[in-house]
C-alpha positions in Angstrom: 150.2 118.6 105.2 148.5 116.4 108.1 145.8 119.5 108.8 145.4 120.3 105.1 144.3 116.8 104.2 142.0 116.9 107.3 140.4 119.9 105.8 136.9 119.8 105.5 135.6 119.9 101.6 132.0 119.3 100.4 133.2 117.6 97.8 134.4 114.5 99.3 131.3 114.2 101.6 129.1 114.8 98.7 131.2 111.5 97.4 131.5 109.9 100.3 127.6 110.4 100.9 126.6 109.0 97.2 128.8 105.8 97.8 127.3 105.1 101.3 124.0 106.1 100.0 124.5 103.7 96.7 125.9 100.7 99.4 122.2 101.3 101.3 120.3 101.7 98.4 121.6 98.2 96.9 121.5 96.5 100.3 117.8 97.3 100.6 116.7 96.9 97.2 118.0 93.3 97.8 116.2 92.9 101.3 112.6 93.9 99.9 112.9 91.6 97.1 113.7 88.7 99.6 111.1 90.0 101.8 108.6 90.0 98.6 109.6 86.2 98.1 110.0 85.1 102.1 107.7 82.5 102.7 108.2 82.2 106.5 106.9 86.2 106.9 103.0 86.1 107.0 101.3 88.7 105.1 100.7 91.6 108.1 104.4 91.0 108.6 105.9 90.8 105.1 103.9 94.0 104.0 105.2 96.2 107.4 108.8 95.0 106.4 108.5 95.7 103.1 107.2 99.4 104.1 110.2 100.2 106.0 112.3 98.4 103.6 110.8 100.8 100.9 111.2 104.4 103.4 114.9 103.3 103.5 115.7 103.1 99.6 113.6 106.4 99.3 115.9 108.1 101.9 119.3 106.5 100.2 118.0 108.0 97.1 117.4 111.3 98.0 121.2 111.4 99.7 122.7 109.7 96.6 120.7 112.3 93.9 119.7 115.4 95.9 122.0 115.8 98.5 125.2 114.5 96.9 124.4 114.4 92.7 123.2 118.1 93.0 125.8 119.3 95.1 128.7 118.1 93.0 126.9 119.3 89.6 124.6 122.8 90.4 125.3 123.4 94.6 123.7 126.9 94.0 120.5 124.6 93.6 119.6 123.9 97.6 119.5 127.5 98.1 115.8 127.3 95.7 112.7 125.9 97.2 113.0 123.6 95.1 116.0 122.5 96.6 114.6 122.9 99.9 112.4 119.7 99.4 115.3 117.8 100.2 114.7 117.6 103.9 111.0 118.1 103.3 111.9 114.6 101.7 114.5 112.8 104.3 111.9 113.5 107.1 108.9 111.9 105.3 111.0 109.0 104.6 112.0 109.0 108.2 108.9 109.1 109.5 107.8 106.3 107.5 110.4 104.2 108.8 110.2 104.8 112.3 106.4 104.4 112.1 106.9 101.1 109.9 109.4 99.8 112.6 106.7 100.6 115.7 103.8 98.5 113.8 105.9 96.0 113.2 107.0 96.1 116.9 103.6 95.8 117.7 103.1 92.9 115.3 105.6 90.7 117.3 104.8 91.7 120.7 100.7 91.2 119.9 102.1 87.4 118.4 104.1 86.7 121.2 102.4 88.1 124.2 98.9 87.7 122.9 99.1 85.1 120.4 95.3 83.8 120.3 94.4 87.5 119.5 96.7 87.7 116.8 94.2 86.3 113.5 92.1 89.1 115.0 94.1 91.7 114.6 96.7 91.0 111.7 94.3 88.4 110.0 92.9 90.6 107.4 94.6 91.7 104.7 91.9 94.7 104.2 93.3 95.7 107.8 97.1 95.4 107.0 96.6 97.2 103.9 94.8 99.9 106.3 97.9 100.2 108.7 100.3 100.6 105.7 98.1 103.3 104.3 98.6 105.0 107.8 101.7 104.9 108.1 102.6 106.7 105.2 99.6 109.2 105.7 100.9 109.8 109.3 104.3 110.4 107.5 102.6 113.0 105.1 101.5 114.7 107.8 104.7 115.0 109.5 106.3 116.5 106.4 103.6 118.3 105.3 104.9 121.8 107.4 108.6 121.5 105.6 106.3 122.8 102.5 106.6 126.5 103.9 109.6 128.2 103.6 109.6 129.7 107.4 109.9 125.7 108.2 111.8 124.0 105.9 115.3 122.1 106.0 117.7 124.2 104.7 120.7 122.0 103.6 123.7 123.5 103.0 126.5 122.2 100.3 129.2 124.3 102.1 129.0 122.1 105.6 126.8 119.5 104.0 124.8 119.4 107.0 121.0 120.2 107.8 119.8 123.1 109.6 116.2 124.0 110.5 114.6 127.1 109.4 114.9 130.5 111.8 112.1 131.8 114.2 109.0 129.9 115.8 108.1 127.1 113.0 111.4 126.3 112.6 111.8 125.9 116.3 108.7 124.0 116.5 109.1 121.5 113.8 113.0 120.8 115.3 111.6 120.2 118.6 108.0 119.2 118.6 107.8 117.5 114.7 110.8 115.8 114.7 113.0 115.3 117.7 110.3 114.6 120.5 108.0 112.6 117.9 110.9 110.5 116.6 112.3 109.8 120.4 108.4 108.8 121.6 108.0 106.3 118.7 111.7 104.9 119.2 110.9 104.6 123.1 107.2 102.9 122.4 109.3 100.7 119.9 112.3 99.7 122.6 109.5 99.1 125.4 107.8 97.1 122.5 110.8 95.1 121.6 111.9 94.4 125.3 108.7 93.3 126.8 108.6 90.8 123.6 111.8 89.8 124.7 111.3 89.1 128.4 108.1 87.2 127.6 110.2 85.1 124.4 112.6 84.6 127.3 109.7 83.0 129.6 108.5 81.1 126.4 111.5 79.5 125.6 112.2 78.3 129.3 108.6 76.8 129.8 109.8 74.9 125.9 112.7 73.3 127.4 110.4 72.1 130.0 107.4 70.8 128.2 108.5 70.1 124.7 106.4 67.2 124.6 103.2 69.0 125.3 103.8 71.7 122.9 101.4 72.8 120.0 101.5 75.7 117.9 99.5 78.7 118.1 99.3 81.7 115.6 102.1 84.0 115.0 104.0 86.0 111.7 105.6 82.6 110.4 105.3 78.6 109.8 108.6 76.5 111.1 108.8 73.1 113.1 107.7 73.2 116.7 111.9 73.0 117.8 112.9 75.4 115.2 110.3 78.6 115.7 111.0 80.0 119.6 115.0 80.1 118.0 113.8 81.9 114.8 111.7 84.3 116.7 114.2 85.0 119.5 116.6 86.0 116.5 113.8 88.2 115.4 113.7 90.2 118.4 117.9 90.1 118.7 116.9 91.7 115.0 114.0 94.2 116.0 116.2 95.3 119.7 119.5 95.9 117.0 117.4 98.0 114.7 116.3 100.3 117.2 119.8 101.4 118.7 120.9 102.1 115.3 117.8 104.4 115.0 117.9 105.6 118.7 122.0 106.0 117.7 121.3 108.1 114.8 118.6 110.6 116.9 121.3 111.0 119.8 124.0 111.9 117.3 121.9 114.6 114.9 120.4 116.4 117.9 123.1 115.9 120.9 126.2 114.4 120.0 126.6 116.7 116.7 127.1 119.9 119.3 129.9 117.9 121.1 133.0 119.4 118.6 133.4 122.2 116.0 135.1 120.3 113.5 133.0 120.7 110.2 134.0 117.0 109.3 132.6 115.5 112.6 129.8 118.1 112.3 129.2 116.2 108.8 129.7 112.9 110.2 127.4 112.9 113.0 124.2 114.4 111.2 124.4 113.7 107.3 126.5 110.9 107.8 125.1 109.2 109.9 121.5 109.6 108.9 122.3 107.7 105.0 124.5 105.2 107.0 121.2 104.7 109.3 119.3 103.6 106.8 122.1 100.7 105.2 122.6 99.8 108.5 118.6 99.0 109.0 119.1 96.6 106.1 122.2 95.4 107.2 120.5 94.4 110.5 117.7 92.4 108.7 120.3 90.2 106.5 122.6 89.4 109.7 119.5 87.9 112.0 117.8 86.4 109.2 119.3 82.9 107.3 116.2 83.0 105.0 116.9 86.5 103.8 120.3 85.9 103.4 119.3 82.3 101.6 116.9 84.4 98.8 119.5 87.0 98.7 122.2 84.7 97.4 120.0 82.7 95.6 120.4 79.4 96.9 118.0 76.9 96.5 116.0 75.8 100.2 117.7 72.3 101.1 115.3 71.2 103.2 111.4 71.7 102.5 109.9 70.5 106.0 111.2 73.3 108.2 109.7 76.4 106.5 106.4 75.9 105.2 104.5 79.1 103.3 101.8 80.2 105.6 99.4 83.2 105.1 99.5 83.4 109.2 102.8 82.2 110.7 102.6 79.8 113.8 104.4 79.4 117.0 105.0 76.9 119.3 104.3 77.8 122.7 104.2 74.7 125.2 104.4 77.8 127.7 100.4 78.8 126.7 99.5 77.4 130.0 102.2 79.2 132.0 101.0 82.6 130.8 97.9 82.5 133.3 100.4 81.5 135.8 102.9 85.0 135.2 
C-alpha cells in the first residue's frame, strides 16, 4: 500500500505544480503592485524590481497553464512544437530574472560602494528604461536557439521533468546557454551582494561612531538619517537570500537531480523546484521588506516623516570620510 501511494503519477505533479505555481503567481502579482506604489524605491530601482517581479509571474504562468493545465487536459500536446515552446518559455523568463536580479545587484553595490556616482549612472530615467530594455533583449537572445527543434526543451508529461534536445545543440545550449551562463550571472550577483555587504558592514560601524556628523548622500531610497543603514542592511539580508534560492534551484536541476532514480525526487528537484523558485523570490522580498508587506495588506503609513517619496533615494553615510581611509 506504502509503495503504491509513493508511486510516481503525472497527475498529481501536474496538480501539485498548478497550486504552487497559482501560490507564486499571487504572491508576485501582489509584490509588483506594492513595488508600483513603494515610495521609498527610487525609480532605477523600482523599475529593475518590478522586471524581475514581472519574469517571475511569466514563469508561474507558464507552469500553472502549459506545463500543468495542458498536461491534465491534452498531454499528447508537448510532444508538438508547439508544445515545445514551453521550455523555449521558462528559459526566457529565467533569464530575465537572473539578469534583473544582477542589475539590481549592481544598483545597490554602485549606491553603497560608490554613492556620489550613483545620480550618474541610475539618474536618468532614459538610461533605466535602456537597462530594462536589455535585459529582456539579452533574454531573447538566450531563448532565441530553443526555436529549432534540434535544441529545444522537450518536456515530458510522463516524468514531468525537462530534458534537452539530443546531439550537439542540445548539448551546447544545456551546457554553454544555460548552465554556465546562469552560474556566471548568479556568481557576479553573490560577489555583488557580498562586497555590498562588507562595505554596509564598514558603513554602519563608522554610523555608530559619528552619528552626529552624518549627512546623507544619494542612494535607491529616502528614510531618516538613523533609520536608512538598517533599511538597507535588510536589503542586502534580502538581495544575499534571493540568490541562494536561485543558486539552490541551479545546483538542484543540473547536479543534485542525478543523485536518486526515484521519478518523484527526479520531479521534485527540477520541475519542482524551478515554479517553487520563483514564489520563493517573492517570498524573499515580502519577509525583508515592512513597506511591502505595509502596501500589501493595505494599511495605511502611521508615520509620514520616516519614508519620504524620492525620485533618487538617499543614504546616510557619516562613514563618507572613512572610505578614503579603507
Amino acid at each position: 500500500k506504502a509503495s503504491t501511494m509513493l508511486e510516481f503519477d503525472g497527475t498529481k505533479a501536474a496538480i501539485i505544480t498548478i497550486v504552487v505555481g497559482i501560490i507564486g503567481f499571487v504572491i508576485n502579482i501582489n509584490v509588483a503592485r506594492a513595488v508600483r506604489k513603494c515610495n521609498m524605491f527610487g525609480y532605477a530601482f523600482g523599475m529593475l524590481c518590478l522586471s524581475q517581479t514581472i519574469s517571475n509571474i511569466g514563469n508561474c504562468l507558464v507552469f500553472i497553464f502549459m506545463a500543468g493545465g495542458i498536461t491534465l487536459i491534452h498531454p499528447d500536446w508537448h510532444y508538438t512544437y508547439a508544445g515545445r515552446r514551453l521550455g523555449q518559455l521558462l528559459i526566457f523568463f529565467w533569464e530575465a530574472s537572473i539578469v534583473s536580479h544582477l542589475f539590481i545587484s549592481a544598483n545597490r553595490a554602485v549606491a553603497v560602494i560608490f554613492p556620489t556616482r550613483y545620480n550618474r549612472i541610475f539618474g536618468d530615467k532614459n538610461t533605466t528604461r535602456l537597462i530594462v530594455g536589455a535585459v529582456w533583449l539579452i533574454s531573447v537572445i538566450q531563448a532565441f536557439p530553443y526555436t529549432f527543434p534540434v535544441c529545444s526543451q522537450q518536456f515530458d508529461p510522463v516524468s514531468f521533468t525537462l530534458a534537452y534536445a539530443e546531439g550537439w545543440c542540445g548539448k551546447l545550449t544545456q551546457t554553454y546557454g544555460d548552465l554556465l551562463v546562469s552560474i556566471v550571472v548568479i556568481l557576479i550577483i553573490c560577489f555583488l551582494d557580498i562586497t555590498s555587504f562588507i562595505r554596509l558592514c564598514q558603513l554602519r560601524k563608522a554610523h555608530s561612531n559619528h552619528r552626529a556628523s552624518s549627512k546623507e548622500v544619494r542612494l535607491f531610497f529616502q528614510v531618516r538619517p538613523r533609520h536608512v543603514l538598517m533599511c538597507v542592511f535588510l536589503f542586502e539580508l534580502q538581495a544575499c537570500a534571493q540568490s541562494l534560492v536561485l543558486m539552490f534551484c541551479e545546483c538542484s536541476f543540473f547536479f543534485l537531480s542525478y543523485m536518486n532514480e526515484s521519478p518523484w525526487y527526479a520531479y521534485a528537484s527540477t520541475t519542482f523546484i524551478w515554479v517553487f523558485t520563483h514564489g520563493a523570490d517573492g517570498i524573499v522580498v515580502i519577509a525583508f521588506s515592512s513597506e511591502i508587506r505595509r502596501l500589501i495588506i493595505g494599511k495605511s503609513e502611521k508615520s509620514t516623516s520616516t519614508v519620504h517619496p524620492s525620485p533618487m533615494p538617499t543614504l546616510s553615510t557619516s562613514a563618507r570620510n572613512t572610505k578614503s581611509s579603507i
